[in-house]
C-alpha positions in Angstrom: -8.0 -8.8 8.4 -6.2 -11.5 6.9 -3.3 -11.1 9.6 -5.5 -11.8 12.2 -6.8 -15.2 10.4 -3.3 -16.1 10.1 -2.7 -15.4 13.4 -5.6 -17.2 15.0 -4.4 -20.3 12.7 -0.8 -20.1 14.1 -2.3 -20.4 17.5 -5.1 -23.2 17.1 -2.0 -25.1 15.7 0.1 -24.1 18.7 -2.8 -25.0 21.7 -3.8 -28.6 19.4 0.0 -29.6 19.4 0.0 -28.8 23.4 -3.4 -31.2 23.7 -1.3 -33.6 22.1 -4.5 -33.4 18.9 -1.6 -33.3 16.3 1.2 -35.7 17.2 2.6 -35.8 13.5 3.2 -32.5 13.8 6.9 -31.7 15.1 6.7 -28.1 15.8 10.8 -28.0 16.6 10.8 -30.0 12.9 7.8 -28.4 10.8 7.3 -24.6 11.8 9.0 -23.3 8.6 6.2 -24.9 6.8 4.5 -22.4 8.3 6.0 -19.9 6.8 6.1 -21.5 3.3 2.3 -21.6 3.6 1.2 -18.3 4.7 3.6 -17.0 1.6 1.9 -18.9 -0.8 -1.2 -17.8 0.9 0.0 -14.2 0.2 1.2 -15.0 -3.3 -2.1 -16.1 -4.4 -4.5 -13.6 -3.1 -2.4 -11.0 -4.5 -2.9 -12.1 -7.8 -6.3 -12.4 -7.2 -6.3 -8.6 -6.2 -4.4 -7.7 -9.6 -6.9 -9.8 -11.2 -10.1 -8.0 -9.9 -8.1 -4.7 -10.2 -7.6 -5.7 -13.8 -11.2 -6.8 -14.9 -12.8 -3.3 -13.6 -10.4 -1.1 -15.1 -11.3 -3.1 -18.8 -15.5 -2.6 -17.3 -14.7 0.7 -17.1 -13.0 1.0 -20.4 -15.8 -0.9 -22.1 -18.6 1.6 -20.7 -15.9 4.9 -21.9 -16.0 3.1 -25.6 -19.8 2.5 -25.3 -20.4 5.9 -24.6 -17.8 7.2 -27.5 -20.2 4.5 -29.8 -22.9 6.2 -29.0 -22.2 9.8 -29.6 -22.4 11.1 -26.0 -18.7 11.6 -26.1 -16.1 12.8 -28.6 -12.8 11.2 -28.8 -10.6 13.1 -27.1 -12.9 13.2 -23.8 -12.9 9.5 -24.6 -9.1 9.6 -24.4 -8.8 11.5 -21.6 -11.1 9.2 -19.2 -9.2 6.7 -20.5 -6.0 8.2 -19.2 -7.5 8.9 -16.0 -8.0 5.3 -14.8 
C-alpha cells in the first residue's frame, strides 16, 4: 500500500515538473532527493511498527501477570504464555 503512495507521489512530481508547476525543481539536479526521502520515509514507519509491535506484546504481558495476580493461573502457565509471545 505504501508503494503505491510513493509511486503516485513520484509521478504527480514527474507530470507538475512537465506543466512547468515546479520550476525549482531540477529533476536532472534533485531526483536523488527522492530517494533520500522515501528512505527516511521507510526508516521512520518502521520504527513505528517496532514500536506498536512492542506496546502489545507488554499489553499482553500485563493481562498474563494480572491473571497470575489473581489466582486464575499458576506460575509456570504464567511462564509459559509468556514464552509464547
Amino acid at each position: 500500500m505504501k508503494s503505491a503512495f510513493i509511486l503516485i507521489f513520484i509521478g504527480l512530481l514527474i507530470w507538475f515538473l512537465n506543466l512547468g508547476y515546479l520550476s525549482f525543481f531540477k529533476w536532472s539536479r534533485d531526483w536523488p532527493l527522492i530517494i533520500v526521502f522515501v528512505g527516511i520515509y521507510m526508516i521512520i514507519s518502521s520504527l513505528g511498527k517496532r514500536n506498536r509491535i512492542k506496546k502489545s506484546k507488554r499489553r499482553k504481558v500485563l493481562e498474563i501477570l494480572e491473571r497470575l495476580e489473581k489466582g486464575e493461573i499458576n506460575v509456570d502457565e504464567a511462564k509459559k504464555e509468556i514464552e509464547d509471545l
